[in-house]
FIVEX-368535 format. One record per residue (C-alpha): x, y, z. Coordinates in steps of 0.1 Angstrom, whole numbers, plus 5000, padded with zeros to 4 digits. Example, Ala and Ser with C-alpha at 12.3 -4.5 7.8 and 13.67 -1.06 7.14 Angstrom:
BEGIN
NODE / 5123 / 4955 / 5078
NODE / 5137 / 4989 / 5071
***
This chain:
BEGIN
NODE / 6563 / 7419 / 3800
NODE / 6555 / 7454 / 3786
NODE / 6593 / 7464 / 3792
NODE / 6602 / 7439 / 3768
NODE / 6578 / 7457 / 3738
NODE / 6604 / 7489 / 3738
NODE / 6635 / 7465 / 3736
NODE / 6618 / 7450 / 3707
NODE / 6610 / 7479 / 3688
NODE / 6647 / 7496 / 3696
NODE / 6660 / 7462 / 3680
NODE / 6638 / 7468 / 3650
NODE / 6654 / 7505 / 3644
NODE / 6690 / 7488 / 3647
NODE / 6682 / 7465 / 3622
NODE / 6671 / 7487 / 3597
NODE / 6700 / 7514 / 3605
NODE / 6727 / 7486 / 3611
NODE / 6744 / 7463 / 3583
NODE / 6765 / 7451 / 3609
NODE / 6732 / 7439 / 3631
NODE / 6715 / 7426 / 3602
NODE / 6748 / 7404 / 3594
NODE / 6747 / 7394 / 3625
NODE / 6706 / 7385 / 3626
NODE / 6716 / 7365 / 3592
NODE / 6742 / 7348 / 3606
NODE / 6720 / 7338 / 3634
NODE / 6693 / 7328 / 3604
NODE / 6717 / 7308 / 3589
NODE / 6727 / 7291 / 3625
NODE / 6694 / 7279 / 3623
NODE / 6691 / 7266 / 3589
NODE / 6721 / 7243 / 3595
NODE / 6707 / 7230 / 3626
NODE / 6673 / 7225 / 3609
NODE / 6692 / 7204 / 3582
NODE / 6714 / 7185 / 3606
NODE / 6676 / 7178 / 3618
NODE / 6660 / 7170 / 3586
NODE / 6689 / 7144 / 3578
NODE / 6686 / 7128 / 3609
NODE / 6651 / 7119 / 3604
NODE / 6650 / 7109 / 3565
NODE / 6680 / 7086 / 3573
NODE / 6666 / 7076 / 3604
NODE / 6633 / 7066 / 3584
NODE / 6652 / 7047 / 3559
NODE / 6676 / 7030 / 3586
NODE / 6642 / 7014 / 3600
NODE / 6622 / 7006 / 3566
NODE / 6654 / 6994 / 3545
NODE / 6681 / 6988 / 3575
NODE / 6705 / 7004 / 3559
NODE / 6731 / 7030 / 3572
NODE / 6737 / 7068 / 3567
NODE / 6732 / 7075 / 3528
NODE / 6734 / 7038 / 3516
NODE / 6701 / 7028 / 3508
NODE / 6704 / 7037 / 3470
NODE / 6737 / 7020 / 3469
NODE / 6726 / 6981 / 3477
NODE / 6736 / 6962 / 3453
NODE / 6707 / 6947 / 3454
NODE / 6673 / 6941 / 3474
NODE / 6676 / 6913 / 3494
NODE / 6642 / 6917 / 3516
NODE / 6618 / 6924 / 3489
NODE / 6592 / 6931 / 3516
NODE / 6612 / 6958 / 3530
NODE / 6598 / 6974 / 3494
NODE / 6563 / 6979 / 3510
NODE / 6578 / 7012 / 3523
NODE / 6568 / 7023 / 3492
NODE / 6530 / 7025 / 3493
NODE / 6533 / 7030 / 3530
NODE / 6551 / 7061 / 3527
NODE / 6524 / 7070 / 3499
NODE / 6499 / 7057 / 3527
NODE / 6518 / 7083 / 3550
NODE / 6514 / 7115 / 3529
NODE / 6475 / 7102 / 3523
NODE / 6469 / 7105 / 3563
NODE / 6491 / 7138 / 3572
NODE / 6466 / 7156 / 3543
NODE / 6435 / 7141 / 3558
NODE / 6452 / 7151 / 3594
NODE / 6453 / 7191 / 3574
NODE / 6414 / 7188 / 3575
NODE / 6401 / 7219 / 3556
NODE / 6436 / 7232 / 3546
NODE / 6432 / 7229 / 3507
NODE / 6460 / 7260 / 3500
NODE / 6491 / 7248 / 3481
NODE / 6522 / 7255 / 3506
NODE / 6545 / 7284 / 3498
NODE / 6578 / 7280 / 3487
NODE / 6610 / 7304 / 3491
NODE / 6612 / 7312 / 3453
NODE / 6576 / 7324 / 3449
NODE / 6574 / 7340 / 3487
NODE / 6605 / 7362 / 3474
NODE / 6589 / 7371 / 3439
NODE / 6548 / 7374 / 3449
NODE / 6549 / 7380 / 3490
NODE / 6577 / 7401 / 3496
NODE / 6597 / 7369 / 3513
NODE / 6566 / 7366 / 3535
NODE / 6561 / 7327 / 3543
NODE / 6533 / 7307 / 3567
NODE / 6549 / 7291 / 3593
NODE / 6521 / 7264 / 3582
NODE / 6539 / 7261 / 3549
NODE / 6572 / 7254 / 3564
NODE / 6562 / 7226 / 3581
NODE / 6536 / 7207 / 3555
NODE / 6568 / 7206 / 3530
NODE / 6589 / 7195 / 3553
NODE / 6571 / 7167 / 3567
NODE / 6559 / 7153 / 3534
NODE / 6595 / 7155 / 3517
NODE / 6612 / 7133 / 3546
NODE / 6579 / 7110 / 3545
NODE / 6586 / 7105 / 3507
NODE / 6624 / 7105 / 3512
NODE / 6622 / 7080 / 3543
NODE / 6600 / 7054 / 3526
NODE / 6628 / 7055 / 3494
NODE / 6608 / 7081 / 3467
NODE / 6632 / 7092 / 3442
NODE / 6631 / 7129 / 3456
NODE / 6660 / 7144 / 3474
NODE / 6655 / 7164 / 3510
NODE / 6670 / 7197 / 3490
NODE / 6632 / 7213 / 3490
NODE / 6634 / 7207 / 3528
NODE / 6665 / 7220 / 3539
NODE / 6657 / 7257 / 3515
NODE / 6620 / 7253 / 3529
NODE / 6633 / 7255 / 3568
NODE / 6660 / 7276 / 3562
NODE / 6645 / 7302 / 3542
NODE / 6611 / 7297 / 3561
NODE / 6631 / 7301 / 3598
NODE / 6648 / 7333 / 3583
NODE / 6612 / 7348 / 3575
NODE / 6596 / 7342 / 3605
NODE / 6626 / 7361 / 3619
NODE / 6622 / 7386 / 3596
NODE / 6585 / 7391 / 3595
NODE / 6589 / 7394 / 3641
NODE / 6615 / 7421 / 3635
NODE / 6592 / 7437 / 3610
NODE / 6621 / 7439 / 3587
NODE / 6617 / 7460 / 3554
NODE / 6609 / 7443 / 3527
NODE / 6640 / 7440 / 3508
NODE / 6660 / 7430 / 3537
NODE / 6633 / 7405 / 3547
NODE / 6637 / 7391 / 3508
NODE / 6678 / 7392 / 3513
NODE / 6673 / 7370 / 3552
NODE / 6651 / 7346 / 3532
NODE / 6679 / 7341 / 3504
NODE / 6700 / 7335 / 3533
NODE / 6688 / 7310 / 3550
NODE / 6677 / 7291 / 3521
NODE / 6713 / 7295 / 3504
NODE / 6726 / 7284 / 3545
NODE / 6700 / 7253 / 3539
NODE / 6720 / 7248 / 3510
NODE / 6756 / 7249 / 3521
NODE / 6747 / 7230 / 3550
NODE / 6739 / 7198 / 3531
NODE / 6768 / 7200 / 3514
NODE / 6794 / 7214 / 3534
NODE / 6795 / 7240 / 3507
NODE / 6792 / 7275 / 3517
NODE / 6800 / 7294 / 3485
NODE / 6777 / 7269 / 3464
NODE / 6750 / 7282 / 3493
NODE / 6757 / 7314 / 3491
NODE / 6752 / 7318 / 3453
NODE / 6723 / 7293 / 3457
NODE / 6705 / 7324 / 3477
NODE / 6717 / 7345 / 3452
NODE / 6703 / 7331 / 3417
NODE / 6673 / 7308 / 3431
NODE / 6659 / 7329 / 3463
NODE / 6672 / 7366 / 3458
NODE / 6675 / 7369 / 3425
NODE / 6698 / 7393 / 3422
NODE / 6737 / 7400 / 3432
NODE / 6739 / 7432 / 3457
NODE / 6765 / 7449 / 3474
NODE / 6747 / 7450 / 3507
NODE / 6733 / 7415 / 3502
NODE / 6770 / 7401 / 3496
NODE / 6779 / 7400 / 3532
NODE / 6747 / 7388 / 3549
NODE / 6743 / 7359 / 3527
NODE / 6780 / 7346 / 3531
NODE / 6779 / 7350 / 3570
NODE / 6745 / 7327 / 3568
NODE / 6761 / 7302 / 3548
NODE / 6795 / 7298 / 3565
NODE / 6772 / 7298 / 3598
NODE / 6751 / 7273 / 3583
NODE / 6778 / 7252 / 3571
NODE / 6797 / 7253 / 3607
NODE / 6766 / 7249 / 3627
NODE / 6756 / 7213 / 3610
NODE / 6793 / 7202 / 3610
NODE / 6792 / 7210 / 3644
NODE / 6767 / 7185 / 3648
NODE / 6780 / 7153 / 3633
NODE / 6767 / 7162 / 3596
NODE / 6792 / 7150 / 3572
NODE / 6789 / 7166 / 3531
NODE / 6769 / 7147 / 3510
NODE / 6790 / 7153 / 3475
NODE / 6823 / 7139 / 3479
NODE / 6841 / 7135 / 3447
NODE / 6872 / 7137 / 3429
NODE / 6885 / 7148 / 3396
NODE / 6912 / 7131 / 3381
NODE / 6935 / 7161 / 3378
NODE / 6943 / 7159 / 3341
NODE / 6955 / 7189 / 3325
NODE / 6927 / 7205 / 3304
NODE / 6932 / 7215 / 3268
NODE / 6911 / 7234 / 3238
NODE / 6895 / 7204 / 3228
NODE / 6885 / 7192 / 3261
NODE / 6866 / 7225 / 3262
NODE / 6848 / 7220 / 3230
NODE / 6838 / 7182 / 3242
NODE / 6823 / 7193 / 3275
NODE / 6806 / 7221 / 3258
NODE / 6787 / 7193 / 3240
NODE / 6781 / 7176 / 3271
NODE / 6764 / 7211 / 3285
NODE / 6743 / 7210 / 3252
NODE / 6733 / 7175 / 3255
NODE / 6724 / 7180 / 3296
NODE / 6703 / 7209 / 3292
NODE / 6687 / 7191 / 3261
NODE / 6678 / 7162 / 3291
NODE / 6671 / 7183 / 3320
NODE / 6642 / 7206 / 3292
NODE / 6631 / 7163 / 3283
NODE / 6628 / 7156 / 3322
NODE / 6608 / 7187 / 3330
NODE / 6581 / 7179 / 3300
NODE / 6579 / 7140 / 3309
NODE / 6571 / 7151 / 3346
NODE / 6549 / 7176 / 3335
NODE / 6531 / 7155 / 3312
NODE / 6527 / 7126 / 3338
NODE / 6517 / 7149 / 3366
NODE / 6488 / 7161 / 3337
NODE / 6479 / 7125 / 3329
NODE / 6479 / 7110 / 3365
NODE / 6453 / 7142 / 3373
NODE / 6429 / 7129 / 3351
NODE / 6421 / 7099 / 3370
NODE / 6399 / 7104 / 3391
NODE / 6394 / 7073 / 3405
NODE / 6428 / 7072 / 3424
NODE / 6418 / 7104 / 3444
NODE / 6438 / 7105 / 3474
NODE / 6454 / 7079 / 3470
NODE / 6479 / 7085 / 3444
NODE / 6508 / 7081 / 3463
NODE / 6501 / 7048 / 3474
NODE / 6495 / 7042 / 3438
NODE / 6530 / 7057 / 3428
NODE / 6547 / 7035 / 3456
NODE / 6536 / 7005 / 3443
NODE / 6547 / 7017 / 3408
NODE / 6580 / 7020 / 3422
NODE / 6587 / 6986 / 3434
NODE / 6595 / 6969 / 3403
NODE / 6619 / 7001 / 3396
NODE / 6637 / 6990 / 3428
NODE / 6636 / 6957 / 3424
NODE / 6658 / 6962 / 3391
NODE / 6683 / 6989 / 3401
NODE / 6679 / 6997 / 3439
NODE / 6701 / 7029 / 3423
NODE / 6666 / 7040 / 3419
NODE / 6657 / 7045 / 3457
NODE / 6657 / 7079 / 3472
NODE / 6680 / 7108 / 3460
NODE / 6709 / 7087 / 3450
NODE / 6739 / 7099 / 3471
NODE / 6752 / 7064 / 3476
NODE / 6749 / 7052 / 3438
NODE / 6766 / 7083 / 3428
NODE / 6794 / 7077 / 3449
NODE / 6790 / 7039 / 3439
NODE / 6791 / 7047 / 3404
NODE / 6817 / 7068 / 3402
NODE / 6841 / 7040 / 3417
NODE / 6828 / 7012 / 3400
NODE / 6825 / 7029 / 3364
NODE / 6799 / 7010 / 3349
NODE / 6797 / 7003 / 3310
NODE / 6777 / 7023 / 3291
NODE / 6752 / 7000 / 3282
NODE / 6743 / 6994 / 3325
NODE / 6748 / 7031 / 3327
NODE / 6720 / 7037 / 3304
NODE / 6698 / 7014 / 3322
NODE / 6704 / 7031 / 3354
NODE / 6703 / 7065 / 3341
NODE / 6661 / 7057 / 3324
NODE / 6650 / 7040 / 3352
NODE / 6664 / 7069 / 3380
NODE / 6647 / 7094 / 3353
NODE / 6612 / 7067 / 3352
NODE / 6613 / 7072 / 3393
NODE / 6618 / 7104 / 3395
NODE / 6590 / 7109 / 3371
NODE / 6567 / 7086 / 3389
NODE / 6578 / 7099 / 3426
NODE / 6566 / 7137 / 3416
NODE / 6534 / 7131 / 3396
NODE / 6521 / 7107 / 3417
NODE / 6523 / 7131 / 3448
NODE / 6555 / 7122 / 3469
NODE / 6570 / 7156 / 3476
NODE / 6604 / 7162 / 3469
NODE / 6626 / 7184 / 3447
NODE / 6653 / 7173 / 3418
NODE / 6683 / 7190 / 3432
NODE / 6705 / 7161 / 3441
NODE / 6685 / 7135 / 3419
NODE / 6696 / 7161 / 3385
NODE / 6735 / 7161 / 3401
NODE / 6734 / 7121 / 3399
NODE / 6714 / 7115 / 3365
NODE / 6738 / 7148 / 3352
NODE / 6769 / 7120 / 3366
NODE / 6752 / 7090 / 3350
NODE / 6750 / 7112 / 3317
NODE / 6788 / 7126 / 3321
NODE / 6799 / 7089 / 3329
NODE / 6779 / 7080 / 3291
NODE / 6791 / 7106 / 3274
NODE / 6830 / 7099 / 3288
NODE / 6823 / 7061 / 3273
NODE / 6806 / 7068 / 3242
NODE / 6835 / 7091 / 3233
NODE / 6864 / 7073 / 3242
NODE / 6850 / 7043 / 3223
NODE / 6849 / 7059 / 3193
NODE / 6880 / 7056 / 3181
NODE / 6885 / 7092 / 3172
NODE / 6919 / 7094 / 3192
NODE / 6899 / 7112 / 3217
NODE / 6899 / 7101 / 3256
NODE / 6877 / 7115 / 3280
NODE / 6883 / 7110 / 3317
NODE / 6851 / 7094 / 3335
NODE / 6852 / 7111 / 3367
NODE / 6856 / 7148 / 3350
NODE / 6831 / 7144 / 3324
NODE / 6808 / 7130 / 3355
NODE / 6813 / 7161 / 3375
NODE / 6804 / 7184 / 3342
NODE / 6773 / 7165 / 3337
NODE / 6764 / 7171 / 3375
NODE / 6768 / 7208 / 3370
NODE / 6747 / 7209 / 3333
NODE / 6724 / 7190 / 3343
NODE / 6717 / 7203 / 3374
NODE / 6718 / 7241 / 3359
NODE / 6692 / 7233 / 3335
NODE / 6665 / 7217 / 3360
NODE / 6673 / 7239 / 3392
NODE / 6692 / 7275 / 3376
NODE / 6725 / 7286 / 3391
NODE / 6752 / 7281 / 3368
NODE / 6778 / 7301 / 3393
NODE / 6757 / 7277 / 3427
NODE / 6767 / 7248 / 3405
NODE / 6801 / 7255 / 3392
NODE / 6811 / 7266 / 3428
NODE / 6799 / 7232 / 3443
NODE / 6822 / 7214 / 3420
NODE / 6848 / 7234 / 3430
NODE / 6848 / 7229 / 3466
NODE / 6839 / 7191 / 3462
NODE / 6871 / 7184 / 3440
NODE / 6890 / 7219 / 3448
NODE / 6901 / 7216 / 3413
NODE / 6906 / 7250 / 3395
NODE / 6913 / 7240 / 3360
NODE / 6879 / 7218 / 3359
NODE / 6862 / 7243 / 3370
NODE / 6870 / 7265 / 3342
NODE / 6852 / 7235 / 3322
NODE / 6825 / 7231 / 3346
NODE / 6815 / 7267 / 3343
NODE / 6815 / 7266 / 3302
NODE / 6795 / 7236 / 3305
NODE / 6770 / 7253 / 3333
NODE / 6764 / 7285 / 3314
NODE / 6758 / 7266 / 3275
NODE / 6732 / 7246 / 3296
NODE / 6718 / 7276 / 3311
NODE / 6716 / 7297 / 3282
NODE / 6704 / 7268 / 3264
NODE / 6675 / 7257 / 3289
NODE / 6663 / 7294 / 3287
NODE / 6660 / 7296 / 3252
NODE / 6638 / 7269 / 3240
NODE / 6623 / 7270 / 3277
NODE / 6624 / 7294 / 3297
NODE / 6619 / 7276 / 3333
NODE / 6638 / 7258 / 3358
NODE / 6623 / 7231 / 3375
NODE / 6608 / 7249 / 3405
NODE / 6590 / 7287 / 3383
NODE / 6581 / 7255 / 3356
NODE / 6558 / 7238 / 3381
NODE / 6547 / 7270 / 3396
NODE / 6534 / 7284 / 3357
NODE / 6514 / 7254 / 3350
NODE / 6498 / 7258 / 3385
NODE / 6488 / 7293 / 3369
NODE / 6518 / 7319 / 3383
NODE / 6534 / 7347 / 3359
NODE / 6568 / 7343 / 3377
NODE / 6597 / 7335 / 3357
NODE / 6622 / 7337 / 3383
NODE / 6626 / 7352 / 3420
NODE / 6627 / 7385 / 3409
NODE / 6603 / 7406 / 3432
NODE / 6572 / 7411 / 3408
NODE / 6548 / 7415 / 3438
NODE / 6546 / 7450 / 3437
NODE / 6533 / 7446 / 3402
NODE / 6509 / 7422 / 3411
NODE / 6496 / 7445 / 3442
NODE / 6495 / 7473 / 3416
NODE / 6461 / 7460 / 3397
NODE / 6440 / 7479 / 3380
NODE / 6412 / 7487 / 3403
NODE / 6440 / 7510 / 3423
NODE / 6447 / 7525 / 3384
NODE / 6412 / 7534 / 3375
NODE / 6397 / 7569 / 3374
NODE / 6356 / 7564 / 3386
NODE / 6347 / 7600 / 3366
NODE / 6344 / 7586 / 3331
NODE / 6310 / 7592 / 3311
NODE / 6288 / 7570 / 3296
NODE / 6256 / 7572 / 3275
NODE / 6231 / 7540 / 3266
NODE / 6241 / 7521 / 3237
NODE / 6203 / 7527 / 3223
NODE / 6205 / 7564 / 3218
NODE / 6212 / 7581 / 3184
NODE / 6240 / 7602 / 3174
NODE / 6221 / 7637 / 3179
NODE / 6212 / 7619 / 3217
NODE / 6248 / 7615 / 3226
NODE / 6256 / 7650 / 3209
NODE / 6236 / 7664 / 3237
NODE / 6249 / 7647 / 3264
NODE / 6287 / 7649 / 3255
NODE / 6294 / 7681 / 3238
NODE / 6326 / 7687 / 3226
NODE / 6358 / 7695 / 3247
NODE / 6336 / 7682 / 3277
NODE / 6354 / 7643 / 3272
NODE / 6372 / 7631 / 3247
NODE / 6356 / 7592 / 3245
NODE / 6323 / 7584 / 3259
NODE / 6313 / 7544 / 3275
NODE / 6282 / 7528 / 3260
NODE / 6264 / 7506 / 3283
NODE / 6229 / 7487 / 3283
NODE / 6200 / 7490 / 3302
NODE / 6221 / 7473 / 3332
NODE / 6249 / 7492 / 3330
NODE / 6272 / 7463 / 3312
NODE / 6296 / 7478 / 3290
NODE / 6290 / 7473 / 3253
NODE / 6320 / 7498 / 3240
NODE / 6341 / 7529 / 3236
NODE / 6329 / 7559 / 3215
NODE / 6355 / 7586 / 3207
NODE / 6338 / 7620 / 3208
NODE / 6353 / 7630 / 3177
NODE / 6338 / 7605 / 3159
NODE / 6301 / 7615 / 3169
NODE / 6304 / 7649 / 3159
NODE / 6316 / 7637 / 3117
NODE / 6298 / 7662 / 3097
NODE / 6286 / 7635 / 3072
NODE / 6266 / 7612 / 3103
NODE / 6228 / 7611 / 3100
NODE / 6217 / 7630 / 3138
NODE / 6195 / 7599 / 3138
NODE / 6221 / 7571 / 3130
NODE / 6229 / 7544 / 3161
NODE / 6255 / 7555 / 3183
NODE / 6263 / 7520 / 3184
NODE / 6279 / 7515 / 3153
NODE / 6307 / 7537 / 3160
NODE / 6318 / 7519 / 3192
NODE / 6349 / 7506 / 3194
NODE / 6370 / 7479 / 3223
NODE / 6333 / 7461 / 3225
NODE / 6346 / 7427 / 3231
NODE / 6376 / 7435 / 3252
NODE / 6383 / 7450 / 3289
NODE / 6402 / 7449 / 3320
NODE / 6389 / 7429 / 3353
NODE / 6401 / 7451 / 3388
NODE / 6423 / 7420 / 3397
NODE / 6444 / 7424 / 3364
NODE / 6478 / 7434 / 3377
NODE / 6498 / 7456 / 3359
NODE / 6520 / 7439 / 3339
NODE / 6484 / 7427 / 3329
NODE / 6470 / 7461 / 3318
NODE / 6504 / 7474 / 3302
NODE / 6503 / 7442 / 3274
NODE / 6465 / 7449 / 3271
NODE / 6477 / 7484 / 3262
NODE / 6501 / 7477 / 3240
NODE / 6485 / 7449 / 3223
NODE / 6455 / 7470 / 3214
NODE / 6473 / 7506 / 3211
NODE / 6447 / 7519 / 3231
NODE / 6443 / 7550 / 3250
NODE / 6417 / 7539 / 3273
NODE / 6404 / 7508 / 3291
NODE / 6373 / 7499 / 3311
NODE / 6377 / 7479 / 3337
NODE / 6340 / 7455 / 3345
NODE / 6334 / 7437 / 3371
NODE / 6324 / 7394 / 3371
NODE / 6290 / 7402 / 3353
NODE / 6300 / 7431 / 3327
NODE / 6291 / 7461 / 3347
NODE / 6316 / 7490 / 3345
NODE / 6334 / 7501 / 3375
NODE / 6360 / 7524 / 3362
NODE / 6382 / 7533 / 3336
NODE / 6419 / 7532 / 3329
NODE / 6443 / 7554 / 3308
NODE / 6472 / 7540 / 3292
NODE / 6489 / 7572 / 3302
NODE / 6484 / 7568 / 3339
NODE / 6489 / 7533 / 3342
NODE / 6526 / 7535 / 3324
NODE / 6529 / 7562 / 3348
NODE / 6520 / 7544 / 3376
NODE / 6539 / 7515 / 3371
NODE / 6568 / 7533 / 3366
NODE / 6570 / 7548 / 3394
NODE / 6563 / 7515 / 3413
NODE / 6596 / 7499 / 3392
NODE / 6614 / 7526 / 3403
NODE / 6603 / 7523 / 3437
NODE / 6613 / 7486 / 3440
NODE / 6645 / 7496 / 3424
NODE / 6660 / 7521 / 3449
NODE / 6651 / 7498 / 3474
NODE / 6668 / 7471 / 3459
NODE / 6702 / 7492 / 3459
NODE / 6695 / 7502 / 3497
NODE / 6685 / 7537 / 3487
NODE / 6654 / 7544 / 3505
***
């Protein structure tokens, strides 16, 4: 097989020095994301069909649940994600998803990973969890694309844009969408909108959608607007409803944050939480069976039937109480599809509240339902252009989209400001990340300040008198000076300068002119890290300690901007294909 190794590494060069190979490599990523999908389906549906009986993408659409036994699939999906973590053994590291491999790990991802979130979300989504498979299908599609990626050796920034792809293909698969995946890979995975990164990304997604159309898989949004024509006012009215939805969708986040943070705290459910959180969600069920699974057949249901307002309410707080219950009690699962039907549940509420007002205003139902899809969705997931483009080539309706979009950008900008998160970088910042986004910030966090410091800095016990440090930093020879104890722990900055003040006693404690004693720099403390500590403190210098106070180095504020400049810059170029 050694002929093979040269053929390998000539592929490699083409790659890097083709745009037309790499199109073709994502194309052939996103070939594989839509199969993996078309998979994914088969299997949640397939799990359902068993448990509940029930056909493709009707289990959430009974009317109601005439087996009540059949709920046991609850707990015994719980019961399910239990034994595949005790099958993990020792594996205790929480799985990597495409949004933080793109912004920490250069789009790096664990095959490992791939498959642990995979497998949990169709257990949860199987036994009837209100999560949708949406975490899945980006998981496999942007995991496949890395694994591609990382065998080709792929650059770093082309390795980020193949991940975006086959997430965004994942995406457009599902739905039979390929421009809503395409801008999925953009805003969620990439980050960013590129000129080199346009082409890649769309040939994943039309691949993507083709390849799981090809094999029997059938969009799982179909809905239609009413073609009204739309005016000023109808602008202004589903600019409210954007307000409102991203209002919800910051309430949803904090209520599943909060729960996730009480349900922690017992201890005494260990393991077992999910069990726990199945049998929670039986009585959910057994009132609106709307709650079960993502919701793809109570949308649709809904959107024929067209409730009241008063049912529509009901539905709408128990879907949000099982969605709350499913994630903090440990199914796995993401809020893609279960934010596009509460967002149509809230739409549907807002068309009926409206047109019984009396106010000589009449709101259609089915459009206000699609704008709620797209706020709502925008505030808990991000995309405003993802979700604006799905409605579009669900209803192919060009004058609501021009609604949609108003709607989907107030909700952004909305969510942002007294947020700051979507769903996915809001979990990932109360498990302790800095990312805010997909942005690639792992250069900065490679950058830390043990590869800043200088090792040459001078230091004199903090015990000795002024005249004692005189002697052993004269003048011009440093300009600051480390105290340290007997152990060598750091207890403080001394400017030179300040030592040599005509007016101090040769015999005064050197001491009492140290400055920075209670603060300094660890050598994991990235850069974004040191730069704040910088600028919170003005300082020109920083010593970086180690876990029990001894000093290991210093760093200048000079060098460090420097530094991580030059890093930005770096990461820039290569952003715009320029190295």
């Amino acid at each position: 097989m050694g002929w093979a190794r040269p053929r390998i590494i000539r592929s490699r060069q083409r790659l890097r020095q083709s745009e037309a190979a790499f199109i073709l490599l994502a194309a052939a990523a996103g070939g594989g994301a839509g199969l993996l999908t078309r998979v994914q389906q088969t299997l949640a549906h397939g799990l359902q069909e068993v448990l509940y009986g029930v056909t493709f993408n009707r289990l959430s659409a009974l009317g109601q649940i005439h087996h009540t036994w059949r709920l046991l699939a609850l707990p015994l999906g719980g019961l399910a994600l239990v034994l595949f973590t005790l099958a993990l053994g020792k594996r205790v590291r929480t799985p990597v998803d495409v949004v933080e491999a793109n912004a920490l790990h250069g789009g790096c991802i664990a095959p490992a990973d791939n498959i642990v979130i995979a497998v949990q979300t169709i257990l949860s989504n199987g036994a009837g969890a209100s999560v949708g498979l949406e975490a899945a299908y980006t998981q496999m599609g942007g995991g496949f694309a890395s694994m591609l990626g990382q065998w080709l050796k792929l650059r770093r920034n082309d390795l980020r844009t193949l991940v975006g792809a086959g997430a965004g293909a994942g995406i457009g698969a599902a739905f039979g969408a390929p421009l809503a995946g395409a801008f999925y890979a953009f805003e969620i995975v990439i980050g960013s909108y590129t000129p080199a990164a346009i082409a890649p990304v769309i040939a994943a997604a039309l691949t993507g959608v083709y390849t799981a159309k090809a094999l029997g898989g059938e969009p799982w949004l179909i809905a239609l607007s009413d073609d009204t024509a739309i005016t000023l006012t109808d602008y202004l009215l589903y600019a409210a409803l954007g307000l409102a939805c991203a209002l919800l969708g910051i309430v949803i986040m904090r209520l599943v944050t909060l729960a996730e943070s009480r349900v922690q705290r017992w201890a005494w459910l260990g393991r077992w939480k999910p069990v726990a959180g199945g049998v929670l969600l039986i009585p959910l069920a057994l009132a609106s069976p709307q709650t079960l699974s993502a919701g793809h057949g109570a949308l649709h249901l809904n959107l024929v039937l067209q409730p009241v307002v008063q049912v529509l309410l009901i539905i709408m707080g128990l879907k949000i109480a099982a969605s709350i219950i499913s994630l903090s009690f440990g199914f796995r699962g993401g809020l893609f599809f279960a934010s596009l039907f509460i967002g149509s549940l809230a739409g549907q509420i807002f068309a009926g509240l409206v047109n019984a007002a009396g106010i000589g205003l009449m709101v259609s139902p089915n459009d206000a339902a699609l704008v709620g899809m797209a706020a709502l969705s925008v505030s808990i997931v991000g995309g405003p252009m993802t979700l604006a483009l799905l409605m579009l080539e669900t209803t192919h309706d060009f004058a609501l989209m021009g609604v949609v979009l108003t709607a989907a950008l107030l909700s952004s900008a909305t969510t942002r400001e007294l947020f700051g998160y979507s769903f996915s970088t809001w979990r990932l910042h109360v498990r302790g990340s800095t990312i805010r986004g997909p942005r690639d910030i792992g250069w900065a966090a490679s950058l830390t300040a043990a590869r800043m410091m200088r090792r040459d800095w001078v230091q004199v016990p903090e015990s000795c008198p002024v005249d004692v440090f005189r002697a052993r930093v004269p003048l011009g020879s440093a300009s600051k000076a480390l105290l340290v104890d007997g152990e060598g722990r750091y207890r403080g900055i001394v400017p030179t300068a300040a030592a040599y003040a005509p007016d101090l006693a040769p015999d005064a404690p050197i001491a009492a002119l140290a400055g920075m004693t209670d603060v300094s720099l660890r050598p994991g403390d990235d850069a974004y890290t040191v730069i704040a500590m910088f600028d919170r403190l003005s300082a020109d210098e920083l010593a970086v300690v180690d876990e029990s106070g001894v000093v290991v180095g210093v760093v200048t504020e000079r060098h460090a901007r420097r530094r991580t400049l030059d890093e930005l810059e770096k990461s820039q170029r290569a952003l715009f294909g320029e190295v």
